[in-house]
C-alpha positions as CSV (number, residue, x, y, z in Angstrom):
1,X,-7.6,-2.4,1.4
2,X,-4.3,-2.6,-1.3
3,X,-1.4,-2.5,1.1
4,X,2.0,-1.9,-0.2
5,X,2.3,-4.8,-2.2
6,X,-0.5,-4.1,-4.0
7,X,0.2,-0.2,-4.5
8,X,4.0,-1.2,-5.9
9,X,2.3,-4.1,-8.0
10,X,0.4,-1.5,-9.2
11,X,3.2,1.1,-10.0
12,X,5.1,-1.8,-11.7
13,X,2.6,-2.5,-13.9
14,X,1.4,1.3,-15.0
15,X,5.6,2.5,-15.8
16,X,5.8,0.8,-19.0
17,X,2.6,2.4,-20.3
18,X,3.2,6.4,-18.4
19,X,6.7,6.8,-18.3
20,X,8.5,9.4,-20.6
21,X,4.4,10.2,-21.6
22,X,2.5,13.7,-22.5
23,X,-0.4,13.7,-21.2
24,X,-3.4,14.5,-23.5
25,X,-6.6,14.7,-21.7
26,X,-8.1,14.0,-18.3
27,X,-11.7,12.9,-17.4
28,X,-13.0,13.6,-14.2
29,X,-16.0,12.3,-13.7
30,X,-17.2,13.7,-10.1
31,X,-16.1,15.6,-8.1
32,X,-13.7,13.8,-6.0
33,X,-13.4,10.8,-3.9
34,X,-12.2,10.8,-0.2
35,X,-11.5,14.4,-0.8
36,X,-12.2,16.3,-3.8
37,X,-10.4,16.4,-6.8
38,X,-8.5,19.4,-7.8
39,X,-10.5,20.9,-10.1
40,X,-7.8,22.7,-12.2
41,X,-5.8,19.1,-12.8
42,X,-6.9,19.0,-16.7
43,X,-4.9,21.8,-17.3
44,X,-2.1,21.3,-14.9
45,X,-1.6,18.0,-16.3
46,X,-2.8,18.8,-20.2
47,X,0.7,18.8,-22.6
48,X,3.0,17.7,-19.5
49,X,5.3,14.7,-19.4
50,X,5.2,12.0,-17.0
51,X,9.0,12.0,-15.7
52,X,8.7,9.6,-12.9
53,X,6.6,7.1,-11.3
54,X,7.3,6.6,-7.7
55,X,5.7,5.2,-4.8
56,X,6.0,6.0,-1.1
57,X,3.9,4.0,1.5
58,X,0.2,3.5,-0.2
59,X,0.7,6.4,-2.1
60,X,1.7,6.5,-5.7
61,X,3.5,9.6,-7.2
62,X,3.4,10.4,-10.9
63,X,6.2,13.3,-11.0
64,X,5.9,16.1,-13.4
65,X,7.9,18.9,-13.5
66,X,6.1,21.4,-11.9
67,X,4.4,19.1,-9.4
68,X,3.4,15.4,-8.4
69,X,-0.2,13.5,-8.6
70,X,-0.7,11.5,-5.7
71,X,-2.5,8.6,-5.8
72,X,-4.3,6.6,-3.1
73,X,-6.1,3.5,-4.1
74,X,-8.7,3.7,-0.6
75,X,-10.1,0.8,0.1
76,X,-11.4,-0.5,-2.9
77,X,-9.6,1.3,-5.5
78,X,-7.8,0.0,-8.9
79,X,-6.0,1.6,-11.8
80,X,-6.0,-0.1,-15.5
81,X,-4.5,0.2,-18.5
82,X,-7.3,0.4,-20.9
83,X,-7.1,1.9,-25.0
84,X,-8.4,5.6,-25.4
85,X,-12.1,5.6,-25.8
86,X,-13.1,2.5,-23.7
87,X,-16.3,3.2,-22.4
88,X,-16.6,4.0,-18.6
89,X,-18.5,1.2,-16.2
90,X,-19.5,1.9,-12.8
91,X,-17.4,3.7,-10.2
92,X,-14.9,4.6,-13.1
93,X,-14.2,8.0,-11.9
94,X,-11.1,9.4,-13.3
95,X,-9.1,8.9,-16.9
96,X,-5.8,10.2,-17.7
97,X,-5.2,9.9,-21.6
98,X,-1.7,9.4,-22.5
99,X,-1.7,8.6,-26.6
100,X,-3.2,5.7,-27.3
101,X,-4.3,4.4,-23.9
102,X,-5.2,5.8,-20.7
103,X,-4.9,5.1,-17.1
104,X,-8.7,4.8,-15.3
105,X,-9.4,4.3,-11.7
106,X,-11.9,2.8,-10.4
107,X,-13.1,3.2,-6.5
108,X,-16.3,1.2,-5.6
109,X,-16.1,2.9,-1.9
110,X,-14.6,6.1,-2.8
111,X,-12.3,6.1,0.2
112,X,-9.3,6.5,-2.8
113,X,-7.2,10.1,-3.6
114,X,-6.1,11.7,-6.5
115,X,-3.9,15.0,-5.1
116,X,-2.0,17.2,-6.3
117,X,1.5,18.8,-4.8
118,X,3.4,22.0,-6.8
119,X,7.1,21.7,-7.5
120,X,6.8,24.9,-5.7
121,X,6.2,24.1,-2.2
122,X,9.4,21.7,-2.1
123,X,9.8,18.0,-2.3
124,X,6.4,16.2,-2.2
125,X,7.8,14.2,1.0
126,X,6.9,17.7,2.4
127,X,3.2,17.3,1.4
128,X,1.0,16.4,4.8
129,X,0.5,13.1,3.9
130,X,3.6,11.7,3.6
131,X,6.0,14.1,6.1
132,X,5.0,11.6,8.5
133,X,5.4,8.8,7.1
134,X,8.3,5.9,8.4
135,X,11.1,4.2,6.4
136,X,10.5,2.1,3.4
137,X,10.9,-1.9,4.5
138,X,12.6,-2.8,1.3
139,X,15.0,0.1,1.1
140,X,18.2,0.0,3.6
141,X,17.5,2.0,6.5
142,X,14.8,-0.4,7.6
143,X,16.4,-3.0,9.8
144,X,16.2,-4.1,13.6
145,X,18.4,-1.8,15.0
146,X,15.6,0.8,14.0
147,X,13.0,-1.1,15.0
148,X,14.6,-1.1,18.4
149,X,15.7,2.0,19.2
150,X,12.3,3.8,18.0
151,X,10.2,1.6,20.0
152,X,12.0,1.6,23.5
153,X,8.9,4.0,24.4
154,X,6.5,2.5,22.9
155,X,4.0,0.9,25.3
156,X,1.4,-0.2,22.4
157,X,1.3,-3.5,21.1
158,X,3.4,-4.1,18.4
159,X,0.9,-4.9,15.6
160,X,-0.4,-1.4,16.3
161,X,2.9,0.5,16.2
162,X,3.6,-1.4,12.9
163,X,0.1,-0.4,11.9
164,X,1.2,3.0,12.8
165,X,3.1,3.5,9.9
166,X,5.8,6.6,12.1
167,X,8.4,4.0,12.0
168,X,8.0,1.8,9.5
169,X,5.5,2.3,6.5
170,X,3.1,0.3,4.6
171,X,3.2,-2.9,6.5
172,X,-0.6,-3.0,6.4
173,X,-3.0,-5.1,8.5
174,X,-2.9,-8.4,6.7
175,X,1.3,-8.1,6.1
176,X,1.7,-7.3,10.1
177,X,-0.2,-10.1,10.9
178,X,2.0,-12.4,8.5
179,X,4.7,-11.2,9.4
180,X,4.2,-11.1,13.2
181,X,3.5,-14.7,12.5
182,X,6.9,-15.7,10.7
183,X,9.2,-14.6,13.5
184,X,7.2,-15.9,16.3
185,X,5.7,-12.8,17.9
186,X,2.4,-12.3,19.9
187,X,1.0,-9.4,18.5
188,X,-0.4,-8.4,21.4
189,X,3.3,-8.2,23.2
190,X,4.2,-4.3,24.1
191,X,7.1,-3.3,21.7
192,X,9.1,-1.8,24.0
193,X,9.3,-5.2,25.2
194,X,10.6,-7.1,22.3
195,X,14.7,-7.8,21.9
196,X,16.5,-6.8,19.4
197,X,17.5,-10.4,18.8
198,X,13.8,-10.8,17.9
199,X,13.6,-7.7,16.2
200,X,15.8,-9.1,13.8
201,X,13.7,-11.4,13.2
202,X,10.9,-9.6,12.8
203,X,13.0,-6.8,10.6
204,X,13.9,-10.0,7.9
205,X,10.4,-11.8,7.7
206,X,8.5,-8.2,7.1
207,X,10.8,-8.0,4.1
208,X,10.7,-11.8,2.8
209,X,6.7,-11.3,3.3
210,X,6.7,-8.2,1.6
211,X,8.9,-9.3,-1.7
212,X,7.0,-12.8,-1.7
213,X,4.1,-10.7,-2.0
214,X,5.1,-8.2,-4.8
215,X,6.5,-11.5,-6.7
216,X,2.9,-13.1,-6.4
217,X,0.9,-10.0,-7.3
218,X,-0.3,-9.1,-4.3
219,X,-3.4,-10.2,-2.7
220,X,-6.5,-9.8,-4.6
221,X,-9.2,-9.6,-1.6
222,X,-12.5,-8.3,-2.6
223,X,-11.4,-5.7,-5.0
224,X,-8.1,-5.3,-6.0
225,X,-6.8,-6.2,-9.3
226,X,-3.6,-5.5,-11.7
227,X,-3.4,-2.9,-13.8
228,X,-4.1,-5.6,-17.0
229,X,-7.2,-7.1,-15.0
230,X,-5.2,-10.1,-13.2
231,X,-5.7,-11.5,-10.1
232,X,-2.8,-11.5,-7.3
233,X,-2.1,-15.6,-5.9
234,X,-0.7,-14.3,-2.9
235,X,-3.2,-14.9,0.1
236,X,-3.1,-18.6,-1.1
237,X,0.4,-18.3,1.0
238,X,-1.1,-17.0,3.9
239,X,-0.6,-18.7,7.5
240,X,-2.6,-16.4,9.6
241,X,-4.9,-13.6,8.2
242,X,-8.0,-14.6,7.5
243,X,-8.3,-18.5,8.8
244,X,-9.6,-17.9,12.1
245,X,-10.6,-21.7,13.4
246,X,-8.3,-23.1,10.8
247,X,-5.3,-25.3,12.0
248,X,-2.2,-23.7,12.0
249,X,-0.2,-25.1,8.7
250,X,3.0,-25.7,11.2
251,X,2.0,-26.9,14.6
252,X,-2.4,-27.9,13.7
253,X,-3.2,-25.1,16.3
254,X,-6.6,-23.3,15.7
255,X,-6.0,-19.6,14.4
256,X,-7.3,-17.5,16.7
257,X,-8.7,-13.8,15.8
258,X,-9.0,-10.9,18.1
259,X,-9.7,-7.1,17.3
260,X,-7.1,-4.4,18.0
261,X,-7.9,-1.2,17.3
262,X,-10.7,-1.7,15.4
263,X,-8.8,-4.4,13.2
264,X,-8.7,-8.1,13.1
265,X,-5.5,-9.3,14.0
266,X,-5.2,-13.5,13.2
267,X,-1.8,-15.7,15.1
268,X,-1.5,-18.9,16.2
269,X,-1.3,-18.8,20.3
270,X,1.3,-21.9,19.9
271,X,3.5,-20.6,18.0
272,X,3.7,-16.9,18.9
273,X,4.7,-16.5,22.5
């Protein structure tokens, strides 16, 4: 599934092509995906101007002015920047023509959104997918101290409250589990039972993690490409996720997998105690 870095990848790479652009046509070609499409969007979006492109959590948010799109990329999804006319493959289900080139996304799985929320029912952080969302990691309100005081009753372990996304948003399963690993932590350890001291920790590698991942593109498992069709380098980094039975690259440990809530979680038993 794109996690954050993918989904602000992503955003990077459609502003150039969107922003400060009238939209001339849009191609639906089902009905919807995870939930169905609006079926009035043509004309909402027909003759408007992109005026911002935004991201919060997984979700990207092209901002008109008398609403936002939403967009979730599932987990299989893509956008690219293709020229008007290129002809539609397989599991291209939506286009949105702005001059010369449009915008297609393409969702093998069809676990992916495309939303819509009116000017007229407030800020789209009021929209029920995101009024429950946590803090941004990479803006300044994320930092230890938060991570402490929201997690003093938290019983849970804390891969699953960072899964959670109610405190902190967009750390995603393969990011948690990197993270987790770069400042030491079991991610089976209840988080109520974690120090501030290693909080901090925790606070700074989910933001090195998270920029060294933007920087490299993301990580292109199974699906996920950039907008222009290239690959993300960045799981050529990882330490943890995914090498189950591989020696740990700092102490030769074998990476051990377990499941937690339905997800694989991957740490080295040496060092994260």
């Amino acid at each position: 599934m794109p996690e954050l870095p993918e989904v602000e990848v992503t955003r990077r790479g459609v502003a150039p092509h969107l922003l400060g652009k009238t939209v001339s046509a849009v191609i639906l070609r089902r009905s919807g995906l995870r939930w169905p499409f609006p079926p009035d969007l043509p004309a909402l979006l027909e003759g408007n101007t992109i005026l911002s492109i935004g991201r919060r959590g997984k979700y990207l948010l092209l901002e008109f002015i008398h609403g936002t799109v939403l967009i979730h990329l599932g987990m299989s999804g893509h956008l690219r920047i293709l020229p008007g006319g290129t002809v539609p493959k397989k599991h291209d289900h939506i286009d949105i023509v702005v001059g010369e080139q449009m915008v297609r996304m393409n969702d093998p799985r069809r676990f992916g959104a495309v939303l819509w929320h009116p000017a007229a029912e407030g800020p789209v952080d009021n929209h029920v997918l995101l009024r429950g969302l946590g803090v941004e990691p990479l803006e300044d309100q994320f930092d230890a101290q938060l991570l402490y005081r929201q997690t003093r009753q938290r019983h849970s372990a804390i891969k699953q409250v960072l899964l959670a996304g109610d405190i902190v948003v967009g750390v995603g399963n393969i990011y948690a589990s990197e993270s987790l690993f770069r400042a030491h932590i079991n991610p089976k350890i209840a988080a109520n039972r974690i120090s501030l001291a290693r909080y901090t920790l925790l606070a700074e590698s989910i933001r090195q993690i998270l920029a060294a991942a933007i920087e490299q593109g993301g990580s292109s498992l199974r699906d996920f490409v950039g907008v222009g069709g290239q690959t993300g380098y960045f799981q050529q980094s990882y330490f943890v996720y995914d090498r189950a039975g591989q020696p740990c690259r700092v102490c030769n440990t074998a990476i051990r997998q377990i499941k937690q809530g339905q997800r694989s979680t991957f740490y080295c038993v040496n060092c994260q105690k």
